[in-house]
VEXDREN-2710 file (C-alpha; in Angstrom, 1 decimal):
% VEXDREN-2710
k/r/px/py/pz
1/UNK/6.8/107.4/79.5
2/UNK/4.6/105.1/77.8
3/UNK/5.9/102.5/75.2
4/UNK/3.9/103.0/71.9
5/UNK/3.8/100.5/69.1
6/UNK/1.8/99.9/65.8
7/UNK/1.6/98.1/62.6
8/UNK/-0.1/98.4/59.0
9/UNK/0.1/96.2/56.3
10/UNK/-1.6/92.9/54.7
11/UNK/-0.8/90.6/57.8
12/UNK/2.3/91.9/59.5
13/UNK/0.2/93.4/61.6
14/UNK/-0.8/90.0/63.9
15/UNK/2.9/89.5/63.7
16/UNK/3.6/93.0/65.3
17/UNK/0.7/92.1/67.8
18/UNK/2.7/89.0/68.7
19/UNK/6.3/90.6/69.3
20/UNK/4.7/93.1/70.8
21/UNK/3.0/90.7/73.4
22/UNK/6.4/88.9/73.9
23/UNK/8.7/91.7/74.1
24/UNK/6.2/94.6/76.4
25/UNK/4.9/92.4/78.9
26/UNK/2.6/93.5/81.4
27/UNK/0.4/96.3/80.6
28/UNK/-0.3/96.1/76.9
29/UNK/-3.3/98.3/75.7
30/UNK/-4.0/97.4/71.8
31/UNK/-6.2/98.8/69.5
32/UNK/-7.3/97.7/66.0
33/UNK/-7.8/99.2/63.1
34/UNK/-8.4/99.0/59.4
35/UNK/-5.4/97.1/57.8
36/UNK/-3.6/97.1/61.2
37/UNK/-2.9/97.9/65.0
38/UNK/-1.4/99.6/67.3
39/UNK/-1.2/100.0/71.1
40/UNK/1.1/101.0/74.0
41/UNK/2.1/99.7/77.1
42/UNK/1.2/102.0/79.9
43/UNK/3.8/103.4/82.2
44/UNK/3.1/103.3/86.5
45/UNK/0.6/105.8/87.4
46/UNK/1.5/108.7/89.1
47/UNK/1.6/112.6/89.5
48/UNK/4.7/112.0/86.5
49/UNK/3.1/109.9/84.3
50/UNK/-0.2/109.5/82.2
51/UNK/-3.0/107.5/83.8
52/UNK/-3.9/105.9/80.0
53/UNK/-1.9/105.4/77.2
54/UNK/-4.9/105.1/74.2
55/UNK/-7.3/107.4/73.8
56/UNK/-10.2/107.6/71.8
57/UNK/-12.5/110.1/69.7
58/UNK/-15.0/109.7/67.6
59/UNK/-13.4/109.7/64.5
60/UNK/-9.7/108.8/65.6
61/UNK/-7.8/107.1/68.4
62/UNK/-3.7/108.1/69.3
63/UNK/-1.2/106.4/71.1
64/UNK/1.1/109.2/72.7
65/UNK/4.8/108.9/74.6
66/UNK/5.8/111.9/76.3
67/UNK/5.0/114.9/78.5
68/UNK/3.5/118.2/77.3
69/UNK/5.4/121.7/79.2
70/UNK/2.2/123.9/77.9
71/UNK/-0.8/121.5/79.5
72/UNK/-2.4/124.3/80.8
73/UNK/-2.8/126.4/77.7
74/UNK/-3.6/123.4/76.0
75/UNK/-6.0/122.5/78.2
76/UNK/-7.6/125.8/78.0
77/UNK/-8.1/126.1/74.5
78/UNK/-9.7/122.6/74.4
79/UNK/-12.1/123.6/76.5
80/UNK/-13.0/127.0/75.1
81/UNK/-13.8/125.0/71.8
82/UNK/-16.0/122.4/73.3
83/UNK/-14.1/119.9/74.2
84/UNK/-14.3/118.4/77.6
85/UNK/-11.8/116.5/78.7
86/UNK/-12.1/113.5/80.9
87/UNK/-8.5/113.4/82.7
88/UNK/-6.5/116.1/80.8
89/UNK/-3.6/114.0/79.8
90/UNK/-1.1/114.9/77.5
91/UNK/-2.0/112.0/75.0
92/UNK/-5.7/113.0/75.3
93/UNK/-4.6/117.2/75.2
94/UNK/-2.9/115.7/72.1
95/UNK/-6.2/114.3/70.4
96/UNK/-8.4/117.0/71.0
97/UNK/-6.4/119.2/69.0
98/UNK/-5.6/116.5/66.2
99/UNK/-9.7/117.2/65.9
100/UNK/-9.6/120.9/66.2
101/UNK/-6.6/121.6/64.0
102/UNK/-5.8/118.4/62.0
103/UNK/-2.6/117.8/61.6
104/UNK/-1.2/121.4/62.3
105/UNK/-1.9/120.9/66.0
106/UNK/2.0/119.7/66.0
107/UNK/2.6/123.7/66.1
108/UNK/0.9/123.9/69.6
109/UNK/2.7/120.9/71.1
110/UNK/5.7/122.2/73.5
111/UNK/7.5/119.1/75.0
112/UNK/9.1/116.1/74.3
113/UNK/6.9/113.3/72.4
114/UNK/5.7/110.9/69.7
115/UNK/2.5/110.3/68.6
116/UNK/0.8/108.4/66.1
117/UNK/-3.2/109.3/65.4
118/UNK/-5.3/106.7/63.4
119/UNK/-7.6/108.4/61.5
120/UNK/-10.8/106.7/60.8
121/UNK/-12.5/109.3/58.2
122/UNK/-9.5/109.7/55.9
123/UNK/-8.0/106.4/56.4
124/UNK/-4.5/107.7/57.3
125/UNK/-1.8/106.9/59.8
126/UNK/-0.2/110.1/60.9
127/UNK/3.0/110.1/63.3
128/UNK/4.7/113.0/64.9
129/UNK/7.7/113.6/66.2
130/UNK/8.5/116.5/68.8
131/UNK/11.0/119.4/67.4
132/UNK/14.7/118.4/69.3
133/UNK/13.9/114.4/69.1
134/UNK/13.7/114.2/72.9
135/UNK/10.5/111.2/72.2
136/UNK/12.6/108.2/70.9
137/UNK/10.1/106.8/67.8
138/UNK/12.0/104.3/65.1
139/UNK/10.3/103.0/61.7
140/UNK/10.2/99.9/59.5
141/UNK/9.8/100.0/55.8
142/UNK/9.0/97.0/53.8
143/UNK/7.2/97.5/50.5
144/UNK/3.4/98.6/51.8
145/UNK/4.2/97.4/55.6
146/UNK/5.2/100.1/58.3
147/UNK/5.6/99.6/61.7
148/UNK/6.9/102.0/64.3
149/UNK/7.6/101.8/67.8
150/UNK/9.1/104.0/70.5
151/UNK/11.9/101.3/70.8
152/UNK/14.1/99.4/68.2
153/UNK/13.7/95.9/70.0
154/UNK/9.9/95.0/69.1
155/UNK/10.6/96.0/65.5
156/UNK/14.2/93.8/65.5
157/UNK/11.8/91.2/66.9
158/UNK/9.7/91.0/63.9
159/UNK/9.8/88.3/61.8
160/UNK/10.3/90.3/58.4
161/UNK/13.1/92.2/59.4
162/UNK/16.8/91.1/60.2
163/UNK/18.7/92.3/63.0
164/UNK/22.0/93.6/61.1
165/UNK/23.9/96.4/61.7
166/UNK/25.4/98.1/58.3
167/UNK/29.3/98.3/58.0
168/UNK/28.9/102.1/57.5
169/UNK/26.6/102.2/60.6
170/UNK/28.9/100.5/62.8
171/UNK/32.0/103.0/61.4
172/UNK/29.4/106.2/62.9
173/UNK/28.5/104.8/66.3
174/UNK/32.5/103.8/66.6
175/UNK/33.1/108.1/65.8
176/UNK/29.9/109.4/67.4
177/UNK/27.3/109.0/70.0
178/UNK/24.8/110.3/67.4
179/UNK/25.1/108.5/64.5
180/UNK/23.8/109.9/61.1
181/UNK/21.6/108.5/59.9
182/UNK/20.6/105.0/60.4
183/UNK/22.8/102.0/61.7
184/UNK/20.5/99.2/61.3
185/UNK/20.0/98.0/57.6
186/UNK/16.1/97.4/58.1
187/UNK/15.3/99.8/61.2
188/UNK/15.3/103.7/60.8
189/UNK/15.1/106.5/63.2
190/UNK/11.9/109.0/62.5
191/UNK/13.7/112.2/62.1
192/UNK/13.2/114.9/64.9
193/UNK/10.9/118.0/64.0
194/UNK/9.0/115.8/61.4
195/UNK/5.6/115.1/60.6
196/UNK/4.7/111.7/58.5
197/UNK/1.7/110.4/56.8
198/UNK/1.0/107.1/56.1
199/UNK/-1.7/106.1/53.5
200/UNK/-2.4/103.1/50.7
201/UNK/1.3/101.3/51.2
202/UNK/2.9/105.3/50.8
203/UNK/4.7/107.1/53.9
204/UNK/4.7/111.0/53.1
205/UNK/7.3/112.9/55.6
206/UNK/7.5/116.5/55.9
207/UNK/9.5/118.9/58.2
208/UNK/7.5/120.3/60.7
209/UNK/10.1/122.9/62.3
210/UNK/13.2/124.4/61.7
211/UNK/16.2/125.6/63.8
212/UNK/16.6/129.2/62.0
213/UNK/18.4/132.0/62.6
214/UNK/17.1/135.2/63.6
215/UNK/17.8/138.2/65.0
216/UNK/16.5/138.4/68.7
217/UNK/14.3/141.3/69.8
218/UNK/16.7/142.6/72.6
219/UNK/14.3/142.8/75.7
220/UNK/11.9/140.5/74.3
221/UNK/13.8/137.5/73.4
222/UNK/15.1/137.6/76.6
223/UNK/11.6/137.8/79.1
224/UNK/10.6/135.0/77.1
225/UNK/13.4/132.7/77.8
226/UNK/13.0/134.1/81.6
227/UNK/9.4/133.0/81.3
228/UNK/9.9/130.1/79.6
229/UNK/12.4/129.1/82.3
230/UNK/10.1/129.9/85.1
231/UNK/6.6/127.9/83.8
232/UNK/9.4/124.7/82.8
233/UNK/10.8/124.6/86.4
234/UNK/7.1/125.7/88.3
235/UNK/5.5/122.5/86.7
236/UNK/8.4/120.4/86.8
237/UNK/9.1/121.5/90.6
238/UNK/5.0/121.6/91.8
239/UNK/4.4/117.7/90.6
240/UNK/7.0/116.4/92.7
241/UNK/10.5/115.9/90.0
242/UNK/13.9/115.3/91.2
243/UNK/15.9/117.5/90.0
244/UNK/19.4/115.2/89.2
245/UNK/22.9/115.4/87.4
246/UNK/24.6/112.7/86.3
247/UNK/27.2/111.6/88.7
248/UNK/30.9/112.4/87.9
249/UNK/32.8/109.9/89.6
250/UNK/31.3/106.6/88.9
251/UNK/32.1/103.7/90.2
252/UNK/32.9/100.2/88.9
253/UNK/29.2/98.8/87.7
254/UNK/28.0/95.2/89.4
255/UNK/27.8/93.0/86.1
256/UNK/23.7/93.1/86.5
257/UNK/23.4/96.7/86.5
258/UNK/25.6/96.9/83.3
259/UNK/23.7/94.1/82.4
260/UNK/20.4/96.3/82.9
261/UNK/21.8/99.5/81.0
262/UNK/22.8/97.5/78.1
263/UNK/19.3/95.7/77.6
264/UNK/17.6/99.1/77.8
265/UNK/19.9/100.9/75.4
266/UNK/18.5/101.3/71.6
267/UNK/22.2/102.5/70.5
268/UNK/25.5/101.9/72.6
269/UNK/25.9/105.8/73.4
270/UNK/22.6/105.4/75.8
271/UNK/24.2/102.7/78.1
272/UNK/25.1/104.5/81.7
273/UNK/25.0/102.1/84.6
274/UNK/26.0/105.0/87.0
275/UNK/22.7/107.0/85.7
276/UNK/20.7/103.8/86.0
277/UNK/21.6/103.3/89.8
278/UNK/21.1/106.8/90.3
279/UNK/17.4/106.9/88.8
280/UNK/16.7/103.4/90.5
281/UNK/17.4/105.1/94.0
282/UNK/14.9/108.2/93.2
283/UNK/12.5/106.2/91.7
284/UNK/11.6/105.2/94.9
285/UNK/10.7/108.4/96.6
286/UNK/10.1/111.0/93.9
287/UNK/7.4/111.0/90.9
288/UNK/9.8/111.7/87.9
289/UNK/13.1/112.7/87.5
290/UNK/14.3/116.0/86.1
291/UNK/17.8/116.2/84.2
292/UNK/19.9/118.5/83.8
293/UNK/20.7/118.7/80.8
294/UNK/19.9/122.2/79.6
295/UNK/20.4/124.5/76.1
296/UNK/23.0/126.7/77.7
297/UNK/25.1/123.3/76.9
298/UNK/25.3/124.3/73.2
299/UNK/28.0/126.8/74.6
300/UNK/30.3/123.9/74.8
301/UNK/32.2/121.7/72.2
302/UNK/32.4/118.0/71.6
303/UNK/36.0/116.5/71.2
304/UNK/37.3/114.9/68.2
305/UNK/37.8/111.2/68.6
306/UNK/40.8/109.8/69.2
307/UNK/43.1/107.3/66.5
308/UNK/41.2/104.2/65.0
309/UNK/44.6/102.2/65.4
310/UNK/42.6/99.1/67.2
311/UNK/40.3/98.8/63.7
312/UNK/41.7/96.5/60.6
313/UNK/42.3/98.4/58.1
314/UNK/39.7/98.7/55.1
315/UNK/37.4/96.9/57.9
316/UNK/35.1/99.9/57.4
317/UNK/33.7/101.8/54.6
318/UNK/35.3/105.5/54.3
319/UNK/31.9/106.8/54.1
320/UNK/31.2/105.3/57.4
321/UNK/33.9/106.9/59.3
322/UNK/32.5/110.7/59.1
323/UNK/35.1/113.5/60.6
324/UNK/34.3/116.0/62.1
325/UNK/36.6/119.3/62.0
326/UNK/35.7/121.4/64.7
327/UNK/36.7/125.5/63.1
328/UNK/38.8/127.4/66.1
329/UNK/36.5/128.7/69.1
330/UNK/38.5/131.9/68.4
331/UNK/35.7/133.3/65.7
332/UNK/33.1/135.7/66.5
333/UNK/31.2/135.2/63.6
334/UNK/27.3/135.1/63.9
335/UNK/27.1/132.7/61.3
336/UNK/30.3/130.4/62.5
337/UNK/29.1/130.0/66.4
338/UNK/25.5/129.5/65.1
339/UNK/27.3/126.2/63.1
340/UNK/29.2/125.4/66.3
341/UNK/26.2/125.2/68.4
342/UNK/24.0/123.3/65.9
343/UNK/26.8/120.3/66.1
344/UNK/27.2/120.6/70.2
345/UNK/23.6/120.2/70.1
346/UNK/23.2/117.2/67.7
347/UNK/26.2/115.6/69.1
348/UNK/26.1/116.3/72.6
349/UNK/23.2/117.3/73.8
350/UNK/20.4/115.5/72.9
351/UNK/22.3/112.3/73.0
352/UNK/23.1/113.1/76.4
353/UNK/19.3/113.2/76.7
354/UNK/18.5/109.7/75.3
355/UNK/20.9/108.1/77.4
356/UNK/18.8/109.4/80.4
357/UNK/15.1/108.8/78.7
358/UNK/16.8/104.8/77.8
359/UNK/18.2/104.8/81.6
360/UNK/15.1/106.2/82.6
361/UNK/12.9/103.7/80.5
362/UNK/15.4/100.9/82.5
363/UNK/14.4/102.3/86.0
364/UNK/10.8/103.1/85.6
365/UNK/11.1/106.4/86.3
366/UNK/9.9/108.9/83.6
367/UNK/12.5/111.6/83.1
368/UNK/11.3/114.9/81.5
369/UNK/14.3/118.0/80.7
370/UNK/12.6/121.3/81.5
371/UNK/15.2/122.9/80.8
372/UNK/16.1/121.9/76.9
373/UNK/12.9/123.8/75.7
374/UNK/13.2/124.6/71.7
375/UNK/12.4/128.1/72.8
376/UNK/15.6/128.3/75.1
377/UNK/17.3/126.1/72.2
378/UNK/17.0/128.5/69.1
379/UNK/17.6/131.8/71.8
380/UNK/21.0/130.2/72.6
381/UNK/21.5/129.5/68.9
382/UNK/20.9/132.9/67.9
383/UNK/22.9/134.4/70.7
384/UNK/25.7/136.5/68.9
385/UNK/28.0/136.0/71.3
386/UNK/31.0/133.8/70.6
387/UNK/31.3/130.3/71.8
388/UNK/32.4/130.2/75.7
389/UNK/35.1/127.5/75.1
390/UNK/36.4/124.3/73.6
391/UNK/36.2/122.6/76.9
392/UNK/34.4/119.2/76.4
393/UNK/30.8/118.9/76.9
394/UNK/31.1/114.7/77.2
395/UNK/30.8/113.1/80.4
396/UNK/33.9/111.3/81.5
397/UNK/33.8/107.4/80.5
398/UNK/32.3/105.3/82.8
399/UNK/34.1/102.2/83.7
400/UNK/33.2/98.7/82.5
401/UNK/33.2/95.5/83.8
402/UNK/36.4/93.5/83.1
403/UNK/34.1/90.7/81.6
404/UNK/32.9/93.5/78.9
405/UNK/36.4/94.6/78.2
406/UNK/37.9/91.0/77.8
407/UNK/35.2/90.0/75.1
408/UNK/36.7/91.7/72.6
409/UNK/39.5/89.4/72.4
410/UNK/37.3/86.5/71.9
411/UNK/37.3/85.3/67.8
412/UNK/33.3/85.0/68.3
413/UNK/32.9/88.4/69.9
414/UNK/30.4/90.9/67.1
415/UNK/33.2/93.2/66.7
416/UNK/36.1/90.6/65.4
417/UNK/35.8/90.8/62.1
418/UNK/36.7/94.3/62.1
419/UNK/39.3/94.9/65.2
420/UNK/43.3/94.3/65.1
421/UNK/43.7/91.1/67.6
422/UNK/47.2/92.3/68.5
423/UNK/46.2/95.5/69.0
424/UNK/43.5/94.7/71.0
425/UNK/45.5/92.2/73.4
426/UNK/48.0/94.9/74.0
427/UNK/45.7/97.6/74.8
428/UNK/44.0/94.9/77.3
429/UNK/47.4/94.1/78.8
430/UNK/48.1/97.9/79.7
431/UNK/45.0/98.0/82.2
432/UNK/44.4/101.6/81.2
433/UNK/41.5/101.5/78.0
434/UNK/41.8/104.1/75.6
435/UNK/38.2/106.0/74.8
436/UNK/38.5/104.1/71.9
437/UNK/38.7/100.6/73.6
438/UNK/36.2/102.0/75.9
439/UNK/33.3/102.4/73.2
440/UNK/33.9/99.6/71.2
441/UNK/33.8/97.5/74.5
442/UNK/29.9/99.2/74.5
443/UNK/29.4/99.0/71.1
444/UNK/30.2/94.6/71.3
445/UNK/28.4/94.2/74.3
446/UNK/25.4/95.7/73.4
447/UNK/25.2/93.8/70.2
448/UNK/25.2/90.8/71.4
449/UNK/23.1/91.4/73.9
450/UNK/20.2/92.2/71.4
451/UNK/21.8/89.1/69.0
452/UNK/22.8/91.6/66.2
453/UNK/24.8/90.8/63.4
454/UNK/27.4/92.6/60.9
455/UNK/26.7/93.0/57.4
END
């Protein structure tokens, strides 16, 4: 659960050296390089966590965010080619075989993480990102400048880059907890399951894996995702995780805690004050926590949001307010559930999962999913059996403080250029917020908590 960072570019990198400073704190390993930096801010040490966050070879050095499911292996082959490792970390697993395989080694990597590897003998800047998108990495592009961090606020921080939301952004993350695309104008997300090369000012990006269908191999398919299962849970289980759900019945957040969930949040969907008390309490007397959140989820289906009857109309661009028609559960269809899970899983699932990694990041507690393994993910996607259900997969809303809720009313408040004031005074007055009053509540105070601004 490290925090990685870097820069390159003519100058921008001391910049990114100084927000990174003011916005990391304590802990800040950096390391320098030709035409720019980059560095990482170390999470507590402990049986869940890496001991180092930069590594070293001889030709290259990586900063690495994550945690590896296939160590062991890993670990092994290493060795078996010459190359003695010092601790056996995941970030240093993760060099060794950037120097065995290049940039292939990717393939080998089971796990949630992002990496970026400064090569010294080609001169190159190459970034990974794991398959489902589990590691949180964003990107800045500005002419032959990149930077990239594991969170959104050191790269808002820097001075070349505005903090402004796009009308069209703010239209997906009033519709979705997994926006499309990007929602800042100058910040991007690096795209899951994608490799990137960075060299003379040019980024290069190319898909590294694919969620296809295939036909399963009867018994086979199925003793892997048995195995699979059992390694996940033995090395989760024997290094002392928590095992933890997210509770159901939350209760009214104290304004610090909300205060705490916002601050830690890269996008409004990740902010869960409930999840944040609960990983505070077992961060305390466990190593890591272990969510639940698992790929036998893709069996369920996210609801369509409700009316936008609170929004002024023309406020938002019709491109920025994607629908999303769900076909009827009723279809057996190979093809048609395949297309059902792949949206419960991008809209569902693995935003469930950055809400817990942000809450996690919050509480100091790194918190790995053993369970939402690609392998378990593409043998539920290629299941042939129909979908179990339209039953939604979404957590119930959590409640917010009335001091969040009342905001919107105020004519200085992010979201007033674009909301109804009557409407929003008589939804206020009825003491019962709709969903929809309940995420744009989010969605305001977690802008001006990071000092956004609307295009």
């Amino acid at each position: 659960m490290n925090m990685i960072f870097g820069a390159m570019g003519p100058c921008v990198w001391r910049r990114a050296l100084r927000t990174a400073q003011q916005t990391a704190g304590a802990g800040l390993h950096t390391l320098g390089m030709p035409g720019g930096m980059m560095g990482a801010r170390a999470a507590a040490p402990g049986p869940g966590c890496p001991r180092r966050c930069v590594w070293h070879g001889l030709d290259c050095a990586i900063v690495f965010d994550g945690r590896l499911t296939n160590r062991a292996e890993l670990r092994s082959l290493a060795e078996r080619r010459g190359f003695p490792l010092a601790d056996g970390d995941d970030g240093e697993l993760a060099l060794a075989l950037y120097m065995l395989f290049g940039q292939e080694c990717v393939q080998m990597l089971h796990g949630s993480f992002a990496l970026a590897v400064f090569d010294y003998q080609q001169n190159i800047l190459f970034l990974a990102r794991d398959r489902l998108g589990l590691a949180p990495l964003w990107l800045v592009r500005r002419g032959p400048m990149l930077a990239f961090a594991s969170r959104v606020q050191p790269l808002l921080a820097l001075p070349e880059i505005e903090p402004v939301i796009t009308r069209q952004g703010l239209g997906q993350l009033i519709l979705s907890p997994a926006p499309v695309g990007t929602v800042f104008r100058d910040v991007q997300a690096f795209p899951a399951g994608h490799t990137a090369i960075f060299r003379g000012g040019s980024l290069t990006l190319r898909r590294s894996w694919f969620l296809r269908s295939r036909p399963l191999l009867g018994g086979e398919a199925a003793e892997m995702r048995a195995e699979t299962l059992r390694r996940n849970a033995l090395d989760a289980y024997g290094e002392g995780g928590a095992m933890l759900q997210c509770p159901s019945a939350p209760k009214m957040p104290d304004p610090s805690l909300f205060a705490a969930a916002v601050a830690a949040a890269d996008l409004p969907g990740q902010i869960s004050p409930a999840l944040l008390a609960l990983l505070q309490q077992t961060a305390g007397r466990s190593a890591f926590a272990l969510a639940d959140v698992g790929a036998a989820g893709l069996f369920a289906l996210s609801p369509e949001p409700g009316g936008l009857s609170l929004l002024r109309e023309n406020a938002l661009p019709a491109s920025g307010l994607p629908r999303r028609p769900l076909p009827p559960c009723a279809d057996e269809d190979a093809a048609h559930t395949r297309l059902l899970r792949r949206q419960t899983l991008r809209e569902v699932l693995l935003p469930r999962a950055a809400c817990w990694d942000a809450m996690g990041r919050a509480a100091g507690l790194a918190v790995h999913f053993p369970y939402l393994d690609h392998r378990l993910v593409e043998y539920e996607y290629n299941l042939r059996t129909p979908m179990a259900g339209c039953a939604a997969a979404e957590p119930a809303a959590e409640p917010l403080p009335q001091s969040a809720l009342e905001s919107l009313a105020s004519p200085q408040a992010f979201l007033a250029p674009v909301l109804q004031p009557q409407a929003v005074a008589a939804a206020l007055e009825s003491g019962q917020p709709t969903p929809l009053l309940h995420r744009l509540a989010l969605i305001n105070a977690w802008a001006e908590a990071h000092a956004l601004r609307l295009a």
